[in-house]
N, C-alpha and C positions, 0 to 999 in steps of 0.2 A: 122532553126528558129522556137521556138516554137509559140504556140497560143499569151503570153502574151507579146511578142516581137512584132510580130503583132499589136498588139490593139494598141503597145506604138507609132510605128511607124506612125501608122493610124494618132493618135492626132498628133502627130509632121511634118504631112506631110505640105508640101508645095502646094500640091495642091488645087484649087478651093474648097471651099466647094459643095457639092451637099443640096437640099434641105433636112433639119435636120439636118446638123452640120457632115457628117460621110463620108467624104472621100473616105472610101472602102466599106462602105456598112454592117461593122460590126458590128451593131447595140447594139450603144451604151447605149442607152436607156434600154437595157433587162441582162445589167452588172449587177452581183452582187455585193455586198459589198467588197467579198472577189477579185473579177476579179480586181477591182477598187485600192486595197490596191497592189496587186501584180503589177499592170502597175506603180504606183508611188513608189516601192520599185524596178522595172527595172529601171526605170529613174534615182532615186539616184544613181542604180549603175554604170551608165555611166554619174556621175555627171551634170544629167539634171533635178533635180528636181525643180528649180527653172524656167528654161526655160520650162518644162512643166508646171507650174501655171499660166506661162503669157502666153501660147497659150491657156489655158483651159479660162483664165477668158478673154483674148480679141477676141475669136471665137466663143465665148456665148455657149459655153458649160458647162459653169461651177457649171449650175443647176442640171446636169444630175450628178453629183460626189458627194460620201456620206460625210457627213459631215462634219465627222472626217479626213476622207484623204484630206479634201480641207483644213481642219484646217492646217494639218504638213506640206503640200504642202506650204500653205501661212506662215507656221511657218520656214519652212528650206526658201522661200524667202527672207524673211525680216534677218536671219542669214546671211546665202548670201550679201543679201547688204551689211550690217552690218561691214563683214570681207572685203568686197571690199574698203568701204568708208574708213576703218584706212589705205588700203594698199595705196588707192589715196592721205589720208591725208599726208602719208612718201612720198610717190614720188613728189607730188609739190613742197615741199622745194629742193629733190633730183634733180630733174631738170631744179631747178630754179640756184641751186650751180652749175650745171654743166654748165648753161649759160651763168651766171655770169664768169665761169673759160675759158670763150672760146669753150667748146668742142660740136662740134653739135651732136646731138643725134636721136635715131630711137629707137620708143618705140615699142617693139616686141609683137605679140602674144596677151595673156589674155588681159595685158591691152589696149591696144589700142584697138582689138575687141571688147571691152566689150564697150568703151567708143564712137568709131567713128564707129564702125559696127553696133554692137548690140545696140546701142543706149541707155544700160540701164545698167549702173554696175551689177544691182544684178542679171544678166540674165547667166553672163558666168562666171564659177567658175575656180577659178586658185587656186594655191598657193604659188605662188610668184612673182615678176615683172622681167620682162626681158627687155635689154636695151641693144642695140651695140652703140659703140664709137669704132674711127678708133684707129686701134694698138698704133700710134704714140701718142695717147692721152690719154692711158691708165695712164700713172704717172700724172697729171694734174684730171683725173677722180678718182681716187684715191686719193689727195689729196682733193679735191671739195668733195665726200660722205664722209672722214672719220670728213669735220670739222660740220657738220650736225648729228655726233654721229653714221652712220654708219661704222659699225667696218667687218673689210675683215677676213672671215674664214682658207685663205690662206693665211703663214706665211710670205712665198716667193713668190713673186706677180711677174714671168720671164715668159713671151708665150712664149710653147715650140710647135713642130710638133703635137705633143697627147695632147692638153687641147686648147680650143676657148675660155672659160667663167672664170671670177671669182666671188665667190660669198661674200655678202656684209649682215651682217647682224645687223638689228638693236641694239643699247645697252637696250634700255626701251624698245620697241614696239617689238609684235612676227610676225616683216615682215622682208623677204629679198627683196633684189635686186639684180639678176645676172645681170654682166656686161658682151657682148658679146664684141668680136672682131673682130672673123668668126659668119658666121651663123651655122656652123657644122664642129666637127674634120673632120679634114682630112683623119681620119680613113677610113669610109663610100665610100671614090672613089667619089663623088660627087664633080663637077668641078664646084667650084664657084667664079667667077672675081665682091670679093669686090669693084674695082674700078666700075663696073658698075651699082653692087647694089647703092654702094651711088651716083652714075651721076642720076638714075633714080629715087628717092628718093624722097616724095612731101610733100609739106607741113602739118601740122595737130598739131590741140591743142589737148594736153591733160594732164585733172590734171591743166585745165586755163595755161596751160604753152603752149607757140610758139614751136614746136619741128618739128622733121619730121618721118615719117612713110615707109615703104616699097610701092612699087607701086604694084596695086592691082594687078599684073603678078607675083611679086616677093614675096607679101604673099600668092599667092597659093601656087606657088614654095614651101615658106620654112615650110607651113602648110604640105603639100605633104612628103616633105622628114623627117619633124618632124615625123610625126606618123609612117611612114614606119623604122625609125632607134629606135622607142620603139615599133617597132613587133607588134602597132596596139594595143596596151594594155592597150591605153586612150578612148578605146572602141570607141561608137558614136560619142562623140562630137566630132572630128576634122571633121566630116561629118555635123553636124551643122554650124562649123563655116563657112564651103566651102561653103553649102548655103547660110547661112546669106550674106557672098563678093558677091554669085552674084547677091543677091537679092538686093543689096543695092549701090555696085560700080560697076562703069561702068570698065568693062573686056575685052582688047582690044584681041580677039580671033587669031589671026595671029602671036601678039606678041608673048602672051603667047606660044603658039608652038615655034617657034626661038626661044626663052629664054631655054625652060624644053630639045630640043635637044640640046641646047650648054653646058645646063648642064650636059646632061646625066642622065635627073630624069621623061623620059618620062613614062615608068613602074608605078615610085614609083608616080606622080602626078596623072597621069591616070586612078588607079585604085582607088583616093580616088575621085576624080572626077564622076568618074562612077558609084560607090556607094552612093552616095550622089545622084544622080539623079535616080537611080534603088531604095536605100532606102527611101528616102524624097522626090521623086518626085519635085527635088530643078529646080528652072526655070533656066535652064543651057540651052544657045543653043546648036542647032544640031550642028552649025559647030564644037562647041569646043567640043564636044562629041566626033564628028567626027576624029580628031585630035590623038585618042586613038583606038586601036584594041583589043578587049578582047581576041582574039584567038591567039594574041599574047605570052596570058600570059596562062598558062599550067593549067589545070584543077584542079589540088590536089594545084596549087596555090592560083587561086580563093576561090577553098571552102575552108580552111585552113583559108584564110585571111579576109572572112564573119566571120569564126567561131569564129577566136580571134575579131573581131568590135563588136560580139553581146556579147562579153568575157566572150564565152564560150572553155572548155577546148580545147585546145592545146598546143603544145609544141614549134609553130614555126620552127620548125627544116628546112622549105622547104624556107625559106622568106628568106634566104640572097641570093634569087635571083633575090629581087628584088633590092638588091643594083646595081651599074654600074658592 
């Protein structure tokens, strides 16, 4: 971890402030212009530059940052919004045809976090919307988005063993919408009982639509083995988002352990869990800390698996052990 990794993490932390606004002590205040441009060009590159504006400007530090970089900062913000608000504007009709067509749905990931987590669309950046509907409702969700003008980039719409999603894209607007079925191929070894994801399943608006969401055990879960099956190549932010859940939904600690062992993604949860609370000092209790072994997981795996979160070079070659 270099210096400007540091700085970045300092403002993003989770912890208390100390007197001055400076978490670790790193004294913000005697940053250069250039230290300053460098922490907000780390941040874009783990697509946090809008989530670092609103902690700069709601932790009143925002005086201390030079002008210009509060300007791009507040400028990539408002873009942000910007591209979230068209992708909310497709998904309300999209979810309102899907309810109209019968089919209950679970608004995955970006969107929902950004809306019922993060409380602020232009905080979490995605680039596309993701949705499960049960298998049996796929023909019915298929017709429900294609009469709302979203058009399926797959010709032949059959779930096979190797593919969970289909993807949906708009004819006018440059948004998709994946349609899940699993939460993850079957490739991965990851043992997931759909029937329990949706028994556990709770309510939640979004996009003003009635729908329902994962329960806050089962988005760690699929937060967890998300990043872990792209090698950690979305860099920070799935460690923002693990914060932001606990900082926001109540986490029932017990559970979540019986869920991630029945799944078989104690590894792959664990280790984002634990960096999130090693790097953001995320208010994660001890038990559920507790629940993961570090000495579990092999030394060249850990460093390896920092190395690709701050995405810096590696090649992954040691991480398919963190699969089952």
């Amino acid at each position: 971890m270099n210096q400007t990794q540091e700085r970045l993490l300092s403002l993003l932390s989770y912890a208390p402030l100390i007197p001055g606004g400076d978490p670790k002590n790193l004294g913000h205040a005697a940053w250069k212009d250039e230290d300053w441009e460098a922490v907000a060009a780390e941040a874009r590159r783990h697509g946090l530059g809008p989530f670092l504006f609103h902690k700069l400007s709601t932790g009143g530090r925002s005086d201390r940052v030079p002008t210009q970089v509060n300007e791009n900062l507040r400028n990539e913000y408002f873009r942000g919004a910007a591209a979230n608000m068209r992708r909310f504007q497709l998904l309300a009709p999209a979810l309102k045809a899907l309810q109209a067509a019968g089919v209950p749905t679970i608004v995955l990931k970006g969107a929902y976090l950004a809306e019922a987590v993060y409380d602020n669309i232009a905080l979490r950046t995605m680039s596309d919307v993701d949705i499960l509907v049960r298998k049996e409702d796929l023909r019915k969700a298929d017709l429900a988005l294609s009469s709302i003008g979203l058009r399926p980039e797959q010709l032949h719409r059959q779930p096979s063993d190797d593919s969970h999603e289909f993807q949906y894209q708009h004819s006018v607007q440059n948004v998709r919408i994946d349609v899940h079925w699993e939460l993850i191929s079957a490739d991965y070894g990851f043992t997931v009982d759909m029937a329990d994801i949706w028994s556990a399943a709770v309510p939640a608006r979004i996009a003003g639509i009635d729908v329902l969401s994962l329960s806050p055990e089962d988005l760690l879960i699929h937060l967890g083995f998300h990043a872990t099956t792209h090698l950690y190549t979305q860099g920070l932010r799935p460690l923002c988002d693990i914060s932001e859940v606990f900082s926001r939904l109540a986490v029932n600690g017990n559970l979540l352990g019986e869920k991630i062992r029945k799944i078989g993604a104690v590894r792959a949860v664990g280790f984002l869990i634990l960096s999130a609370k090693r790097f953001f000092q995320a208010p994660i209790p001890e038990n559920v800390c507790g629940l993961f072994h570090p000495d579990s997981m092999p030394d060249a795996i850990w460093k390896e698996s920092r190395e690709i979160l701050l995405l810096n070079t590696q090649d992954g070659s040691t991480l398919e052990t963190m699969h089952p």
